[in-house]
N, C-alpha and C positions, 0 to 999 in steps of 0.2 A: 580253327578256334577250339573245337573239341580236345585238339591235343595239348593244347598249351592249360589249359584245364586241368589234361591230368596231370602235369609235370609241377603248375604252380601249386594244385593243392594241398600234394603231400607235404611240400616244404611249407605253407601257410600253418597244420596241424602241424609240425615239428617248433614253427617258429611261436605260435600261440602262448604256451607254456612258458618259453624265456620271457615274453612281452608281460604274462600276468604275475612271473616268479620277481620281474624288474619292478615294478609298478607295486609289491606286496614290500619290498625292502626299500623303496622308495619313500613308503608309508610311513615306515619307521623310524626314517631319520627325524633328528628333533625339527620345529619349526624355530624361526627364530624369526623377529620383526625387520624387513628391509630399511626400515626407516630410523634417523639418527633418536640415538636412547640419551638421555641428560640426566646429570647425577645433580643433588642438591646441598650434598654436603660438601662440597670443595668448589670452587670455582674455575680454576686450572686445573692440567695436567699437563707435566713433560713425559708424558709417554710415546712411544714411537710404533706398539703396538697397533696393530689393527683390533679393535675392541668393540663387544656391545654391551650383552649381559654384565662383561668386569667390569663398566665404567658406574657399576649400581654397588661401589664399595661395601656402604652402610647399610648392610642389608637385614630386613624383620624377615623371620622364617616361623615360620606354623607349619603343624603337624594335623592332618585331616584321616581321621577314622570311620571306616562304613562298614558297618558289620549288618548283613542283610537280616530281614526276620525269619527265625527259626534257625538262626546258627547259634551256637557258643557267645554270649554277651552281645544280641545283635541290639542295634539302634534303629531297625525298621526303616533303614537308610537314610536318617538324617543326616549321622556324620557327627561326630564328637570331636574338637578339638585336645589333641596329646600333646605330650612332652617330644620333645623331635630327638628320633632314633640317633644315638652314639654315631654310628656309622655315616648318616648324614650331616651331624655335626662336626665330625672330625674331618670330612672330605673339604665342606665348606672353608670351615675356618681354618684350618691347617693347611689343606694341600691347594685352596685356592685361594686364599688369602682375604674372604671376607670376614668383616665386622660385623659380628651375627648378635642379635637382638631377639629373646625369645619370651612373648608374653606369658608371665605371672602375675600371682598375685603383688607379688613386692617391684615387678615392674610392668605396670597396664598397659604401655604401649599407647596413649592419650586415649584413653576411656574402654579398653575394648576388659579389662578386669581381668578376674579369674578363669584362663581357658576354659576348666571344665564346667563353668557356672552357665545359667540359661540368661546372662545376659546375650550371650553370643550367640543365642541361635538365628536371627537374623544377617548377623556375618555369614556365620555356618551356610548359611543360605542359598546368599549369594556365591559363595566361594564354593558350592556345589554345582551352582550352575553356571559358572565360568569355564566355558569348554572352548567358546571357540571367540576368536582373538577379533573377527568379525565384530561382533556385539559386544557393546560396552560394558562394564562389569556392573552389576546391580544397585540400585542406590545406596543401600546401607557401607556397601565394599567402595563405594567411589568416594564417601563422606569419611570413610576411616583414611583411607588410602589420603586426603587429605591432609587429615588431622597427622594423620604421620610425616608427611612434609613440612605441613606449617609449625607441627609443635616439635617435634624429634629431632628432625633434618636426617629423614630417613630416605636411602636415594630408592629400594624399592623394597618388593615383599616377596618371598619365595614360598610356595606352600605345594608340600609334599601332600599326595591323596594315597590312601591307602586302603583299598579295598578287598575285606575277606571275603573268601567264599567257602561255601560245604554244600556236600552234598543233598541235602535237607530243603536248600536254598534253591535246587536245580535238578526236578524232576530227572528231566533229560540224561541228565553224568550219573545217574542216580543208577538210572535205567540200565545204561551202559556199561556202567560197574557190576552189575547185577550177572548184566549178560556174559562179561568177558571171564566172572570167574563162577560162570553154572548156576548164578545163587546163593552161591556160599557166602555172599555178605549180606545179603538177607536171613539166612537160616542160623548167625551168628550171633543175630543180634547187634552189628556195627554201629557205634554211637555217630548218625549220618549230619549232629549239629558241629564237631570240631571240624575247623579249618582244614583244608585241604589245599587251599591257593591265593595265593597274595595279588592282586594288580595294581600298579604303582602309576600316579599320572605327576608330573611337577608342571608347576605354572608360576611365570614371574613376573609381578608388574612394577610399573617404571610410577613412583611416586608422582613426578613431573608433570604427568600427563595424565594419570589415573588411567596406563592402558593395559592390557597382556603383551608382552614386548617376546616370550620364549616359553615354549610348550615342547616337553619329552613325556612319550606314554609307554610303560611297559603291562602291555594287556592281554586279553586271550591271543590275538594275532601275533602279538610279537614275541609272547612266550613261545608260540611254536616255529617261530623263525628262528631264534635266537635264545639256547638254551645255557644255564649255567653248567660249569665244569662238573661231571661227572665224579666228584671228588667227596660228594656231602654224602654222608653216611652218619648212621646212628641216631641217639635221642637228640641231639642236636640240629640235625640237618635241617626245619623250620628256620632254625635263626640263621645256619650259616648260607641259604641259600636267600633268606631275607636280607640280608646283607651282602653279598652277590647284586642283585637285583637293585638296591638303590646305588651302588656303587656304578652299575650298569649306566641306570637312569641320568643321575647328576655328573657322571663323570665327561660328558660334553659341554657344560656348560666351562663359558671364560674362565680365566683367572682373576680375578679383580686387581682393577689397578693399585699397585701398591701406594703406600699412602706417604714415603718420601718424595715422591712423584706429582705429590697436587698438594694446591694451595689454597 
């Protein structure tokens, strides 16, 4: 017994590491709903694809801002509804073929108004605490999530989260930076409220049903698995690697079913 001991436990300690490095990229693939997703704006389709998220053509996307407090324009984590980044508009509607629907003022979306206005902060709300696909989304989000069905004939809603970070906001990295370069970003005077890191969550829900049907997160863990091209340099690099990153994020999501295709 003793020997078979020593022989399995080295390879156990060899094998441990692959099992937790499997289980960390297992993480990170997106989630998507096992269960059939229903569009409401068409009633056919001849499509021959296998499809979930593209069968939600007519799609409403928001844009979700978290700037924590004590960074550069923080919201003390409420979350501000934006304008939705270029890059995720163009991915959507160009390269996968959805009918993207973005609340203004000149278009409400059945009642939800002006993004940036405090009627929405009860959406805001909800669509903050819409994490996990488990629990139904919060009443205010299942009452819009409605209103867009019944009055729009919206098949679902897509909403990108986007959360800054700085160092100001996180003792800890704060620390670390301190220690990694001596101090000398302390003894600099380093402005510790500018952003220093983006995390990116999408979530989509299926009108139909008022449910989360497809969740992708690009977060602390997944940044360190999965890093963008070593390619961004200069005063740019903020945007070009912010644009990387939702490219990252959205780019598993379906194509939507084209719209010659249903009736």
């Amino acid at each position: 017994m003793s020997r078979r001991r020593m022989h399995t436990g080295p390879a156990w300690r060899l094998l441990l590491p692959l099992l937790c490095l499997g289980a960390a990229f297992t993480a990170c693939a997106p989630w998507q709903t096992p269960a059939p997703v229903t569009a409401v704006s068409y009633q056919t389709a001849r499509d021959q694809l296998a499809r979930t998220v593209g069968k939600l053509r007519r799609m409403a996307a928001l844009q979700l801002r978290i700037v924590p407090r004590g960074c550069a324009g923080g919201t003390d984590g409420a979350g501000q509804l934006t304008a939705l980044n270029p890059t995720a508009r163009e991915l959507l509607a160009q390269r996968k073929g959805y009918e993207l629907l973005e609340p203004d003022a000149a278009h409400p979306l059945a009642g939800v108004g002006d993004p940036l206005g405090a009627t929405s902060a009860a959406l805001v709300a909800d669509l903050l605490a819409a994490k996990d696909a488990a629990h139904p989304p919060g009443p205010t989000l299942a009452a819009w999530l409605g209103r867009l069905r019944d009055v729009e004939r919206i098949d679902g809603l897509l909403v990108l989260k986007q959360e800054v970070a700085c160092l100001k906001s996180s003792p800890a990295l704060r620390g670390l930076a301190a220690l990694f370069t001596f101090g000398v970003t302390e003894v600099v005077g380093a402005d510790f409220s500018q952003p220093n890191a983006e995390f990116l969550e999408v979530a989509v829900f299926e009108t139909a049903q008022a449910r989360m049907v497809w969740r992708n997160v690009y977060g602390r863990l997944e940044q360190e698995l999965v890093k963008p091209p070593g390619l961004h340099t200069g005063p740019d690099k903020l945007d070009a690697v912010r644009a990387w990153s939702i490219d990252h994020v959205l780019e598993p999501l379906d194509p939507a079913v084209p719209r010659l295709l249903t009736r």
